[in-house]
C-alpha positions, 0 to 999 in steps of 0.5 A, a space after each residue: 869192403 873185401 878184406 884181402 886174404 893175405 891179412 892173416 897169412 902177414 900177421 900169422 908171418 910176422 909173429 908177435 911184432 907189432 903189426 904197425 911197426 913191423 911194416 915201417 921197418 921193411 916200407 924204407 919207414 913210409 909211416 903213413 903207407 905203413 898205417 894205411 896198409 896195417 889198417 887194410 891188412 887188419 881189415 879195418 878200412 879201404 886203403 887211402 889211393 885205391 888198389 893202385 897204392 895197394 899193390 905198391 904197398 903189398 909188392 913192397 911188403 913182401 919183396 922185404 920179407 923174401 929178401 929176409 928168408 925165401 918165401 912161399 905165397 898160396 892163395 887159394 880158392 880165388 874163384 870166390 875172391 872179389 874184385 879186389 883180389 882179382 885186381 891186385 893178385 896180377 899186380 902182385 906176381 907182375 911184381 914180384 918176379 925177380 924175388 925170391 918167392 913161390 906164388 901159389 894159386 888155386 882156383 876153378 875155371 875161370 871165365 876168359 875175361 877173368 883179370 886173374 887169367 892175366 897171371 899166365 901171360 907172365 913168361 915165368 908163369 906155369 899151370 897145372 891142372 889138378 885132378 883128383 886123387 888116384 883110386 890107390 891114393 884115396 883107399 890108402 887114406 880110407 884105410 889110414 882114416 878108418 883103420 883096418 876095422 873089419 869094414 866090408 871093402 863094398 862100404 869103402 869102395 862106396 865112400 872112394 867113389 862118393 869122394 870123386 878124389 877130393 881129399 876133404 870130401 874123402 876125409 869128411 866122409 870117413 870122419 861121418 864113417 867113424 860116429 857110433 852108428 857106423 861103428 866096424 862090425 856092423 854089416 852095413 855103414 852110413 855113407 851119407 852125405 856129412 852135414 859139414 859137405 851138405 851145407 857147403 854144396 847147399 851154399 852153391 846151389 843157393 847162388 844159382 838162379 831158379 832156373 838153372 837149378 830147375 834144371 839141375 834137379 831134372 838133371 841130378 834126376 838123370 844120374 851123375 852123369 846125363 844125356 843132354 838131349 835125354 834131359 830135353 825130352 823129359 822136361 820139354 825144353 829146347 836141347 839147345 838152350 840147355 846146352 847153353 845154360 849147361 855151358 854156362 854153369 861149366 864155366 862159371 862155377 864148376 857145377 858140371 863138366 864135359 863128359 864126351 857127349 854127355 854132361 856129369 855132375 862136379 861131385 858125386 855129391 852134388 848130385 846126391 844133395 840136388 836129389 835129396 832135396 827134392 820133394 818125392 812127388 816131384 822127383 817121381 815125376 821127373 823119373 816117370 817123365 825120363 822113363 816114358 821117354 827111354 820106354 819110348 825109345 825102345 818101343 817096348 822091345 824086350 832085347 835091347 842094350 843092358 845098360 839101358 835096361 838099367 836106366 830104363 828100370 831104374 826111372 820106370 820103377 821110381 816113376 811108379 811104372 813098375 810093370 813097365 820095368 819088370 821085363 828088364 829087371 834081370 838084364 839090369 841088375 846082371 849088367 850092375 853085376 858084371 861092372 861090380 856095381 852090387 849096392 846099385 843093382 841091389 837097390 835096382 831089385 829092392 825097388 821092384 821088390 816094394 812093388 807088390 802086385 808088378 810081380 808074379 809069384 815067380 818072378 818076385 821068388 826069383 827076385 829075391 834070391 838075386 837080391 839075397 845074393 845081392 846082398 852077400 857081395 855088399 857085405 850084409 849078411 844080415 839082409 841076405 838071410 833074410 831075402 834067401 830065407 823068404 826065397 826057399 820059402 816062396 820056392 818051396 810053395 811053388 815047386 820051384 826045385 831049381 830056385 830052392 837049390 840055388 837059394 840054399 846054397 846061397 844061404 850056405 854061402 853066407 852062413 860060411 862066410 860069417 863062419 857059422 861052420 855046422 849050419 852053413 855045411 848043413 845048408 851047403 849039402 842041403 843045397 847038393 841033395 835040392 840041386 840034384 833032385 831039380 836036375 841042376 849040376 850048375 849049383 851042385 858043383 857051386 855048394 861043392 865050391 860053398 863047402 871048400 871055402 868052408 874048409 879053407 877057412 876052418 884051414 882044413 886042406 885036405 877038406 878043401 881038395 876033396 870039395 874042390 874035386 867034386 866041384 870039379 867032376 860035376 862042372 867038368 862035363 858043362 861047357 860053364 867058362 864062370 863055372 870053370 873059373 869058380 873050380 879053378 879059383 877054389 882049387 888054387 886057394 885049396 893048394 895054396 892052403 895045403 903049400 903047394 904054391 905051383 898048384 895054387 899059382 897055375 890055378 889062380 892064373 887059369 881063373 883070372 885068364 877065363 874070368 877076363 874073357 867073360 868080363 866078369 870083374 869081380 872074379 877077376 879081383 878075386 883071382 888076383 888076390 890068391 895070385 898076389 897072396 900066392 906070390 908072397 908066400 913065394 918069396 916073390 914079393 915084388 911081383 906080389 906088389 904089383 899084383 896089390 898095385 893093380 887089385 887097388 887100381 882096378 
């Protein structure tokens, strides 16, 4: 029969006293029910008279020991208990009451029958609902887990938000994070799935019936979160009996919530594991089926929604229908950008990328310089090289002057940042001399700005000012709010490097105010940084950890 939980956690109480003996002495010397719960307690057989005597015997047992010493009693995870369990864990807290004891329990949500509900009818009973650790709380593990390393806060942001707050799935995820492969210094890390979280989540999956998991790999198809109705249409069943059966797994075993009209997964996780395990053929097939139901939706018009464009792109271009998706790709990838979503939008444009004949020359040039740029925000310089490099080339081909400006400055920008000095200012005025030569002030003002940074980070000051001066005389008469930011931005680190910390803290401000109003997050972030940095060379430390507080948060 089950073996009830509390064996172990009374022998680990007890010590190294015999388990037999120690019983008789806080059961008033009842040798036989100490024999009989000794033998329960050990796992070694059924207890004589049924759970009723069980219970008796148990309350009895631990009203002794809280009487010795006070008490802390955790049961966790008894969605999984038995029905054992479930009838003497209401038994016990009923009994024990007046005690000097804590009784913890853990457990999903319950169905309302469940006999462990019985626990809060009790008056001295509480419930609270645990959610999951804060966005501050799981980059503090990460960086205690990981060390400061010299990781790209792309990959940790990736590994916090593949945790959904839970702390084991966080801490495997680090610990996957720390083999060889994923060793710091590195452009790019493994944050896939630890086999230690696969087999877990594999094990629940497993307990589903065929059809329920059908339908969760459409779902998993879908995305993290998914429509309801959307996953009717594409897999031809009823919308109301998949909001039945979706109920019913929420309630059950936790595998997918409420999310306002939609539904997401438990766990990133869980999602990416239902995914992986489908044969490719098939999760085309769900792609393509999801994907000719949006395209349906929009009716082939061009001007819609960015956020469908994203999931219109998305299952189009994974369900093979890459010319269906090209009109959207650039509206798509630019609303990733302005969610600070980069790894997604880069993966969104490398799918198009492996579609040879869906893009014309143009296009596909254009493409790669985004996904180069792409690339530079997720930390892998090494990609960006690599995309920017065949962009000059193909737009040099073309006679595309706008794109091999932009390439080139972008190129610079990652040449600075991996502090290949001389090469990156070569590409940077290489990339003033293209840009003026397409007529483009835009990306003069930004190599401009590639050569500040430059200097900041050779702490040239005086470099910096003047490239933020020239930034700023080309960008002042374009009515550009980014690009304005952008001058501020650089302005304020320029000043801070040189101390003039007023400067610097006006500037920062005047970035962040105007990036907000574009609702650009990932400026915003930067903006915040040089006021946080900008406050502590100040002194003003408790406005710079304030400024920190919302930097993690946001």
């Amino acid at each position: 029969g089950e073996v009830f939980p509390l064996g172990a956690a009374v022998r680990a109480h007890l010590g190294g006293e015999d388990l037999e003996a120690a019983l008789v002495q806080r059961l008033d010397g009842e040798e036989r029910l100490a024999a009989d719960l000794a033998r329960y307690l050990r796992g070694e057989g059924e207890i004589a008279g049924g759970m009723e005597r069980l219970s008796i015997g148990l309350v009895r047992l631990i009203r002794a020991l809280a009487g010795e010493a006070p008490l802390v009693l955790t049961i966790e995870d008894l969605h999984f208990a038995g029905e054992a369990t479930r009838t003497v864990v209401p038994m016990l807290a009923r009994g024990l009451v007046e005690s000097r004891l804590l009784l913890c329990l853990s457990a999903r949500p319950l169905e309302d029958d469940d006999p462990l509900l019985d626990v809060l009818r009790l008056e001295e009973a509480r419930r609270l609902e645990l959610q999951g650790l804060s966005s501050s709380a799981r980059m503090a593990i990460l960086h205690d887990a990981l060390g400061t390393g010299d990781r790209h806060p792309a990959q940790i942001a990736e590994l916090a938000r593949k945790s959904d707050g839970n702390p084991y799935f966080l801490l495997e995820l680090a610990s996957a994070c720390r083999e060889p492969d994923s060793a710091p210094g590195s452009d790019t890390a493994d944050t896939s799935v630890p086999t230690t979280l696969t087999t877990m989540l594999k094990r629940r999956i497993a307990a589903l019936t065929d059809d329920d998991r059908e339908l969760l790999e459409a779902a998993a198809c879908c995305g993290y979160v998914f429509d309801p109705e959307l996953l009717a249409e594409a897999s031809g069943r009823g919308l109301i009996t998949i909001l039945k059966r979706l109920g019913r797994m929420e309630r059950r075993g936790g595998l997918v919530v409420t999310a306002g009209d939609a539904y997401r997964f438990h766990h990133h996780l869980l999602q990416e594991v239902l995914y992986d395990a489908l044969h490719p053929r098939l999760r085309k097939a769900h792609h393509a089926s999801i994907g000719g139901v949006l395209f349906d939706r929009v009716g082939g018009e061009e001007d819609v929604d960015p956020g469908l464009a994203a999931q219109l792109c998305l299952h189009l271009f994974r369900g093979g229908r890459a010319r269906d998706a090209t009109p959207y790709l650039f509206l798509a990838e630019g609303w990733y950008r302005t969610r600070c979503e980069y790894a997604a939008g880069l993966a969104l444009l490398e799918l198009a990328l492996e579609e040879e004949e869906a893009l014309p020359a143009t296009e596909r040039a254009w493409t790669l310089y985004q996904a180069g740029s792409a690339s530079i925000v997720a930390g892998d310089i090494g990609a960006a090289e690599t995309y920017l490099l065949r962009a000059c080339g193909l737009a040099e081909e073309l006679g595309l002057d706008e794109l091999q400006a932009r390439a080139l400055r972008s190129l610079a920008s990652a040449k600075i940042s991996r502090r290949e000095h001389d090469e990156g200012r070569s590409l940077a005025q290489a990339a003033i001399d293209a840009a003026r030569r397409a007529g483009d002030p835009t990306t003069e003002a930004h190599a401009w700005l590639a050569l500040a940074q430059d200097a900041v980070f050779r702490e040239d000051a005086e470099g910096a000012r003047r490239a933020c001066a020239a930034a700023a005389a080309v960008a002042g008469g374009l009515d550009d709010v980014e690009l304005a930011a952008s001058v501020a931005l650089h302005t304020a680190r320029a000043a801070r490097l040189a101390g003039d910390l007023d400067t610097a803290a006006r500037e920062a401000a005047r970035s962040a105010s105007m990036v907000r109003a574009c609702g650009d997050r990932g400026r915003v972030l930067q903006a915040m940084e040089v006021e946080g940095s900008v406050a502590y060379a100040a002194g003003r430390f408790a406005d710079a950890l304030s400024i920190t507080d919302r930097l993690i948060e946001l």
